[in-house]
C-alpha positions as CSV (number, residue, x, y, z in Angstrom):
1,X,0.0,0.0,0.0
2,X,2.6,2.5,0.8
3,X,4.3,1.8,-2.7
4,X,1.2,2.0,-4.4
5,X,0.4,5.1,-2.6
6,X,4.2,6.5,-3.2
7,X,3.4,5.8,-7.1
8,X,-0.1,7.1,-8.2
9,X,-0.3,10.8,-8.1
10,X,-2.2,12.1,-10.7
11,X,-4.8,10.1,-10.2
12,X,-4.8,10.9,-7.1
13,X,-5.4,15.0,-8.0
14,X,-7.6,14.1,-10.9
15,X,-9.8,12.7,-7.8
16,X,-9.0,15.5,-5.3
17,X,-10.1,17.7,-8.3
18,X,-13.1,16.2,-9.3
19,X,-14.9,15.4,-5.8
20,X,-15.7,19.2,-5.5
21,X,-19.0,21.3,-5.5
22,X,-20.6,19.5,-8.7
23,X,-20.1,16.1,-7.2
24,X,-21.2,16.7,-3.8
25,X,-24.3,18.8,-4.4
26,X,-25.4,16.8,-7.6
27,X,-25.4,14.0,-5.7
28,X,-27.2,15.2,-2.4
29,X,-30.0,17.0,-4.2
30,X,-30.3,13.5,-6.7
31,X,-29.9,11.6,-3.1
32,X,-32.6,13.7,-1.4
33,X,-35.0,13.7,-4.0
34,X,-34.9,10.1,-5.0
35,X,-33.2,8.2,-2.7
36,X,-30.8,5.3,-3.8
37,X,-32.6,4.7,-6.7
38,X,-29.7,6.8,-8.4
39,X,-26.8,5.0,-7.2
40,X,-26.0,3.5,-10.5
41,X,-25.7,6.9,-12.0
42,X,-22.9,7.8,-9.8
43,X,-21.1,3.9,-10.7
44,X,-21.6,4.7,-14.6
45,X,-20.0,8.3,-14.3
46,X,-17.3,6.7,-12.4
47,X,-17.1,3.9,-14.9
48,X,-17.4,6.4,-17.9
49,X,-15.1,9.1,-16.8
50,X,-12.0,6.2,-16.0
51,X,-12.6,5.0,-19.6
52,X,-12.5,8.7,-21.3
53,X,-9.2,9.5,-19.0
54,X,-7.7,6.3,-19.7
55,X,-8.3,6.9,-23.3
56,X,-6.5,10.3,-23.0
57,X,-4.0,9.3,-20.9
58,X,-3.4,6.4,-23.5
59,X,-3.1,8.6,-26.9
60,X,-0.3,11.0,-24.9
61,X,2.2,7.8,-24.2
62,X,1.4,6.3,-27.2
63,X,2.4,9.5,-29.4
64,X,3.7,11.8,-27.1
65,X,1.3,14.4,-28.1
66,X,-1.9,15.7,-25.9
67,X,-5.7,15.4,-27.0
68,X,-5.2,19.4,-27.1
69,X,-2.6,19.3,-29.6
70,X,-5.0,16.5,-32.1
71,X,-7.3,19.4,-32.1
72,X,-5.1,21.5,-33.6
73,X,-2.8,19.3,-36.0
74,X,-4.9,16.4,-36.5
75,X,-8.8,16.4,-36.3
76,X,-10.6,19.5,-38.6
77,X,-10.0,22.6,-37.1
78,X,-13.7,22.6,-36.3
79,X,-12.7,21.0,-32.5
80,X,-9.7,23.4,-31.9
81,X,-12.4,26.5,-32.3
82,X,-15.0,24.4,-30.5
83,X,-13.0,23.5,-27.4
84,X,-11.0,27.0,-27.0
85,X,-15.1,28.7,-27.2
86,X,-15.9,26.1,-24.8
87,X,-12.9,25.9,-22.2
88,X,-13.2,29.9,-21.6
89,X,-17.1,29.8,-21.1
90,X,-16.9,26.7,-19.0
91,X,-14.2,27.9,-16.6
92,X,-16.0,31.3,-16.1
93,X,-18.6,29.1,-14.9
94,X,-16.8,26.5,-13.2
95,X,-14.7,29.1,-11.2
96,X,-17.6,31.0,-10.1
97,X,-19.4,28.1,-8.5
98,X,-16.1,26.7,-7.0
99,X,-15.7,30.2,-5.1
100,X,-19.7,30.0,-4.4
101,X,-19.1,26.7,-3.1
102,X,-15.9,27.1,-0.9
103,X,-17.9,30.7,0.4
104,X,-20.3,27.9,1.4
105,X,-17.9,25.6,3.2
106,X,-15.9,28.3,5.2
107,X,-19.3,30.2,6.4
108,X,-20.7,27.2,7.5
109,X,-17.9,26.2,9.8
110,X,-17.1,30.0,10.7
111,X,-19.7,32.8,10.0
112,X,-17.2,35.8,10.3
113,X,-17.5,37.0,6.8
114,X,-20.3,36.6,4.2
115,X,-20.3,33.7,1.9
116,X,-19.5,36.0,-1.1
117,X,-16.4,37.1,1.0
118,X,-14.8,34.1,2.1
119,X,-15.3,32.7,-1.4
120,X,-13.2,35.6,-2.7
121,X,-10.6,34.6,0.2
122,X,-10.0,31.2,-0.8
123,X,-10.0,32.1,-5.0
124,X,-7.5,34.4,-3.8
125,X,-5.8,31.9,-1.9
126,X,-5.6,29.3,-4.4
127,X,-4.5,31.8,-7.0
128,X,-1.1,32.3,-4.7
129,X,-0.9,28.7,-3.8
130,X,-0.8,27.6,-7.5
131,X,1.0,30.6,-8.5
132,X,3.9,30.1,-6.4
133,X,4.2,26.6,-5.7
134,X,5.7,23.4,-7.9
135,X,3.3,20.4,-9.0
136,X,5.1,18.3,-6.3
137,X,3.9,20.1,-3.5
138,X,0.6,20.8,-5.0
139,X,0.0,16.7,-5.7
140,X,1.3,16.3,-1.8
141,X,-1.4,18.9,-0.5
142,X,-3.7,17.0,-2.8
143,X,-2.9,13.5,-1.6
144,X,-3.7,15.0,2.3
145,X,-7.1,16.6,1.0
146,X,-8.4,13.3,-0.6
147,X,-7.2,11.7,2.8
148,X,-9.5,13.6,4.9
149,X,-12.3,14.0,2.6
150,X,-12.9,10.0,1.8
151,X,-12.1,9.8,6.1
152,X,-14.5,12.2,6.4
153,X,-17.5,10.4,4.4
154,X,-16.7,7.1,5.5
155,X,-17.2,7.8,9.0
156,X,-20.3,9.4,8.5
157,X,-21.8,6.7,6.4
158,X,-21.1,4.3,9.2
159,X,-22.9,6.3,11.8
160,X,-26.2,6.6,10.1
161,X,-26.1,2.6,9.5
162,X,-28.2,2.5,5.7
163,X,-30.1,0.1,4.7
164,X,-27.8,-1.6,2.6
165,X,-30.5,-3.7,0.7
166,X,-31.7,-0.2,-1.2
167,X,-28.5,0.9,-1.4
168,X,-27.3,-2.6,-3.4
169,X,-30.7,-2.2,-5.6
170,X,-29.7,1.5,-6.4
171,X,-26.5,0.4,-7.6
172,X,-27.3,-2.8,-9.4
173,X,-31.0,-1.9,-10.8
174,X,-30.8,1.1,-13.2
175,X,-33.7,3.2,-12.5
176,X,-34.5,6.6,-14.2
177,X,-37.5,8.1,-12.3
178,X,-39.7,10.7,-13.5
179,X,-38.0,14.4,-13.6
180,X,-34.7,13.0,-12.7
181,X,-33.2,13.7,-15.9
182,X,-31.2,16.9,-15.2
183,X,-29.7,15.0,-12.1
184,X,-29.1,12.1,-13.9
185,X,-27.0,14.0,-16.1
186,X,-25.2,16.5,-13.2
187,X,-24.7,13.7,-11.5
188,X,-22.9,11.3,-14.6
189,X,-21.3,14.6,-15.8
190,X,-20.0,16.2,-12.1
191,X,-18.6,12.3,-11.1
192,X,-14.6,12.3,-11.5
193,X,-14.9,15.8,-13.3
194,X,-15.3,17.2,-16.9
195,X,-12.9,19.2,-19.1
196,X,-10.6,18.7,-15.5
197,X,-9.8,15.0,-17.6
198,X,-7.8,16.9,-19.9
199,X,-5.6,18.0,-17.4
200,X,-4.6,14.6,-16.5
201,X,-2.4,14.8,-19.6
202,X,-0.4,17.7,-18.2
203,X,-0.1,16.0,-14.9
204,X,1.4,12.9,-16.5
205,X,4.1,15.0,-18.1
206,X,5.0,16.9,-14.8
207,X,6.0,13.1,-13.5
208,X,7.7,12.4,-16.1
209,X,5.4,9.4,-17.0
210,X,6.2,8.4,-20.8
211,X,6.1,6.0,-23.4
212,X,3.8,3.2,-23.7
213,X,5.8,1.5,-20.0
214,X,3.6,3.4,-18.6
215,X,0.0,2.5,-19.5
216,X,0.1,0.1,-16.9
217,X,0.9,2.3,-14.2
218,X,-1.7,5.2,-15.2
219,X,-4.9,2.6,-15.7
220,X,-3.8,1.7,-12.0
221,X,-3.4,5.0,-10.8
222,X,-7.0,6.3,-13.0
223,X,-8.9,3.1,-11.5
224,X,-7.7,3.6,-7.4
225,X,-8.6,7.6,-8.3
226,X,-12.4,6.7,-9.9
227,X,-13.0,4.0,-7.6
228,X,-12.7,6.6,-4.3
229,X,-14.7,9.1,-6.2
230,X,-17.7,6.4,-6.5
231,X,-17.5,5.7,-3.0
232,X,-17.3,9.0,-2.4
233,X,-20.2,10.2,-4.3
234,X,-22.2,7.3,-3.2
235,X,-22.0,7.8,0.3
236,X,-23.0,11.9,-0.5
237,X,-26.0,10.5,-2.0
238,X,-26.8,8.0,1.4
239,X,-26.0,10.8,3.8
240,X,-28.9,13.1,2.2
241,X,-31.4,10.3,1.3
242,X,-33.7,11.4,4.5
243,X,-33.2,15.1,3.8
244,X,-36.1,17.3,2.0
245,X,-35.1,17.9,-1.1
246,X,-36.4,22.0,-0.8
247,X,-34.2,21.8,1.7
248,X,-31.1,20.3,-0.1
249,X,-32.2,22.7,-3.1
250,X,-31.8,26.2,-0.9
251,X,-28.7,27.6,0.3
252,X,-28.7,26.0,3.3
253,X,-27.8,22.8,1.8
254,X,-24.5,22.3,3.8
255,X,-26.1,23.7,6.9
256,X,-28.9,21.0,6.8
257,X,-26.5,18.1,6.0
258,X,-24.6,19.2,9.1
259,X,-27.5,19.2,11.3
260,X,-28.7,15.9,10.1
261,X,-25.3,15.0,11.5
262,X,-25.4,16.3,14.5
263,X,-28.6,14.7,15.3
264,X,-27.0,11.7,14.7
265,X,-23.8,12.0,16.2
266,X,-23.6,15.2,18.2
267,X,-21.7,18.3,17.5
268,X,-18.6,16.6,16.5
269,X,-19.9,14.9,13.9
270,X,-21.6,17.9,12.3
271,X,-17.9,20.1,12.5
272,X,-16.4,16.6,10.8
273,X,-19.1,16.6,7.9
274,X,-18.6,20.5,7.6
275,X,-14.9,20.2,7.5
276,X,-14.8,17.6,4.7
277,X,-17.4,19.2,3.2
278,X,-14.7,22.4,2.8
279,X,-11.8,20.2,2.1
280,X,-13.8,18.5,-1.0
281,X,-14.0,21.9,-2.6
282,X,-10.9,23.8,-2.0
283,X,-9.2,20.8,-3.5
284,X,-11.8,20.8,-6.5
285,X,-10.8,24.9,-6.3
286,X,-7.1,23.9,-6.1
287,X,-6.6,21.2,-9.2
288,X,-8.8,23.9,-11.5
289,X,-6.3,26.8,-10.7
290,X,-3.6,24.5,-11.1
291,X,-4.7,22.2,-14.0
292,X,-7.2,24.1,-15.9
293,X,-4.3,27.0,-17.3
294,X,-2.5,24.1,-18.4
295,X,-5.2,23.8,-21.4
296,X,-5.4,27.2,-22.2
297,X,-1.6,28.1,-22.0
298,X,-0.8,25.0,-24.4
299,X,-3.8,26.0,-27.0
300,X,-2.1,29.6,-26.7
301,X,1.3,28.2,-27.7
302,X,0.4,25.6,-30.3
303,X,-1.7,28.1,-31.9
304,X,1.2,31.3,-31.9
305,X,3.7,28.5,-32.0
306,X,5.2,30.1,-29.6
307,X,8.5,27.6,-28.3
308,X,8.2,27.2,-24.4
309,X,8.9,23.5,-22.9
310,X,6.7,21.3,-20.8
311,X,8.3,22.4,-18.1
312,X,7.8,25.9,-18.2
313,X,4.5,26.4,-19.0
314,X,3.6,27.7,-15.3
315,X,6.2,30.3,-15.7
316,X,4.4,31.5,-19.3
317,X,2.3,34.7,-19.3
318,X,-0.8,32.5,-20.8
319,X,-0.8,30.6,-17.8
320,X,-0.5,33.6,-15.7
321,X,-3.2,35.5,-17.6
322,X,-5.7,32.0,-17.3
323,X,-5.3,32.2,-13.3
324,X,-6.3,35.8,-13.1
325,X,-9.1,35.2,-15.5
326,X,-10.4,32.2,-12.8
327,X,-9.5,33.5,-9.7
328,X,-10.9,37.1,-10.2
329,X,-13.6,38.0,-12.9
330,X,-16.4,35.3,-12.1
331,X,-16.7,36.8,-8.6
332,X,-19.0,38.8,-9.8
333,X,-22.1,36.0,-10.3
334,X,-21.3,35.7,-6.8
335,X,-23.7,38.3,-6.6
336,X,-26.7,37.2,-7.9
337,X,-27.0,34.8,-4.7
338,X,-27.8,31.8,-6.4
339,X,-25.1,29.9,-5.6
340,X,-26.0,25.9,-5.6
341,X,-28.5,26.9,-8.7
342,X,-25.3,27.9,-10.2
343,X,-23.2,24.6,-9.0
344,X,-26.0,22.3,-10.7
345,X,-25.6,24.5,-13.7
346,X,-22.1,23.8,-13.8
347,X,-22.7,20.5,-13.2
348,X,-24.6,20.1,-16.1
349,X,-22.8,22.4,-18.1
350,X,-19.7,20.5,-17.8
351,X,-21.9,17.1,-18.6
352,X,-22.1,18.3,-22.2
353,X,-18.4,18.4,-23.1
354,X,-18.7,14.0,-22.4
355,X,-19.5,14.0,-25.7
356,X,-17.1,16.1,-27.4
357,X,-14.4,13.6,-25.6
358,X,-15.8,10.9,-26.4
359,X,-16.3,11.6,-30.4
360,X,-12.6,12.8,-30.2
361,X,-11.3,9.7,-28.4
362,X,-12.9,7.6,-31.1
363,X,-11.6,9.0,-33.7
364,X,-7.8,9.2,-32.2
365,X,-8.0,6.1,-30.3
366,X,-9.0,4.2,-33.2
367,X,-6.0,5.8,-36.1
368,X,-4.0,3.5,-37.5
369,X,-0.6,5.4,-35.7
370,X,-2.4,3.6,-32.3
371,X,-1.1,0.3,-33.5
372,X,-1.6,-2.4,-31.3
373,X,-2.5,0.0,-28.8
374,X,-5.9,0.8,-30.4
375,X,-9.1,0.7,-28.5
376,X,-10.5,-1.9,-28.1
377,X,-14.2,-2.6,-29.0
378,X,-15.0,-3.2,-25.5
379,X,-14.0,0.4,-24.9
380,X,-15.4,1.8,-28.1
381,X,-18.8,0.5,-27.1
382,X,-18.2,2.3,-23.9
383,X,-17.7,5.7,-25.5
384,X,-20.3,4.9,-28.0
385,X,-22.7,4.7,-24.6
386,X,-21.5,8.0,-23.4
387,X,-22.9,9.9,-26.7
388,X,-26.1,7.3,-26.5
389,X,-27.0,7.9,-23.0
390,X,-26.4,12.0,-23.0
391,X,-28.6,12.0,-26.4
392,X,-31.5,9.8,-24.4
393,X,-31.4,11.7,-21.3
394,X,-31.3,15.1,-22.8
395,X,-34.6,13.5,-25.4
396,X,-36.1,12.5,-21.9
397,X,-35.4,16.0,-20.0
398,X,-36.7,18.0,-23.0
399,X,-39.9,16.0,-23.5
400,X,-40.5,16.8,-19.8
401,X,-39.8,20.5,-20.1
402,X,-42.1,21.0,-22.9
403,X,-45.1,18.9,-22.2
């Protein structure tokens, strides 16, 4: 255990990263609202998202290029446009519901500034962190985070003793109940992350981990990452089962989770839930100012062919430019007080990049330059299910929404 623990690492921050605000509040208002009968969701999100990363991860040792670079040398130039549109809506989004979230976290453990206020603290925070500090000590802090966080809902689960008949249905019997589209779909596209994946890519490169000796080593390293975040969203979805779901839905989500807690196990247990609660998304708000400028900065370069290595690309003034751009301007939906309204849209927005991925990864995966490292059909049926199942739930959530 200690080797294995001494040898993943990415995965490990790809985890830290995902379990966040989308995650976490995804799966408590799905959990509150329908009970375990979502369970599966969470299981196929964990399934899907280890399958697209591995994928990724895959392409990169096999020709030592990223999935960012196909987009712009490879594939029609149709993606390259697509994803650079995409990545600077969805971060704006993304980084205003991370600081929304972590306002959340710190004013429910300590009420001395507003939510709005102590979201600004910790985007300011990260900002620094990331700014001044190397990947290794940024994948240590991560390692501790995911430490306390899977602790942290562990614990918990145990105390409230489920009933682990419905929790086994809900994660063997696929069930899509009535209105649960939208969570169906936060939930699948929030599990493990969304255009956070790509960054997995850079994270390879910062240890070093090339060439095709290495595929072993990152589908063990993807798999312990995307078998935690199941667990952990599972056990989100448990702890919330008995809440009210207008309750979960208003911004005192974190506040009645806690006092569920504490009902249950006193005021220690609520300070426990609260603080992993706050770990789980300063982590998420750490690997997106850490990992998310990665993408931009190496679009930037590629695309001015500009010559920067690897190595350097946290020193370039794209990267620079990317962190301000997250950790600053999207403070101001803070204001609009919506703030876990503005999580689930995240969720969901992120949901809709799955499959942009997945067409991508089917196309690369499948060249002829793969070799004998091709995917195989097992996997293409896979990401064949990931465009399938976003088409059928987005069919199911429209036919609601207009009749």
């Amino acid at each position: 255990m200690k080797k294995l623990f001494k040898d993943i690492g990415p995965g490990i921050v790809v985890a830290a990263t995902g379990i966040g605000a989308g995650d976490m509040i995804a799966a408590a208002v799905g959990g509150s609202s329908y009970g375990y009968v979502i369970l599966w969701s969470i299981i196929l999100g964990g399934i899907l998202k280890f399958v697209l990363n591995e994928g990724i991860g895959r392409w990169q040792l096999v020709t030592g290029t990223k999935v960012t670079e196909a987009w712009l040398n490879v594939l029609p130039k149709f993606f390259a446009w697509y994803f650079i549109i995409y990545l600077i809506l969805w971060s704006y989004i993304v980084a205003a519901a991370l600081i929304a979230a972590t306002g959340l976290a710190a004013y429910s453990l300590w009420p001395v500034l507003t939510v709005n206020q102590w979201g600004i603290v910790h985007s300011l925070v990260a900002m620094l962190f990331v700014f001044w500090g190397s990947y290794r000590y940024f994948e240590t802090v991560m390692k501790v985070m995911i430490a306390l966080l899977f602790s942290v809902v562990i614990i918990s689960v145990i105390i409230i003793k489920p009933d682990l008949n419905g929790v086994l249905d809900g994660i063997l019997v696929p069930v899509i109940p009535e209105g649960s589209a939208a969570y169906v779909i936060a939930i699948i596209g929030g599990v493990g992350g969304s255009v956070t994946l790509l960054s997995y890519g850079y994270w390879i490169a910062e240890k070093k981990w090339k060439g095709t000796k290495n595929l072993k080593r990152i589908r063990i390293d993807l798999a312990v990452a995307y078998t935690l975040t199941a667990i952990f969203g599972i056990s989100i979805a448990i702890l919330s089962a008995n809440l009210k779901p207008e309750a979960v839905k208003s911004n005192q989500i974190i506040l009645v989770m806690a006092a569920e807690m504490e009902l249950l196990t006193g005021k220690t247990g609520s300070w426990i839930f609260l603080i992993g609660f706050w770990g789980a998304v300063f982590s998420s708000m750490l690997g997106v100012w850490q990992g998310i400028p990665y993408l931009f900065t190496d679009f930037a370069i590629k695309w001015r062919k500009d010559s920067v290595g690897v190595t350097d690309f946290q020193k370039s003034r794209y990267y620079r430019y990317f962190l301000v751009f997250l950790a600053i301007p999207p403070v101001i939906i803070l204001y609009f007080n919506k703030p876990v309204w503005l999580i689930l849209v995240y969720s969901v927005t992120g949901a809709f990049f799955m499959p942009f991925l997945a067409i991508t990864l089917l196309w690369l995966n499948n060249k002829t330059e793969m070799g004998r490292f091709k995917s195989h059909v097992f996997i293409n049926v896979l990401l064949i299910m990931v465009l399938g199942l976003f088409i059928y739930l987005a069919y199911i959530e429209a036919v609601r929404l207009i009749f």
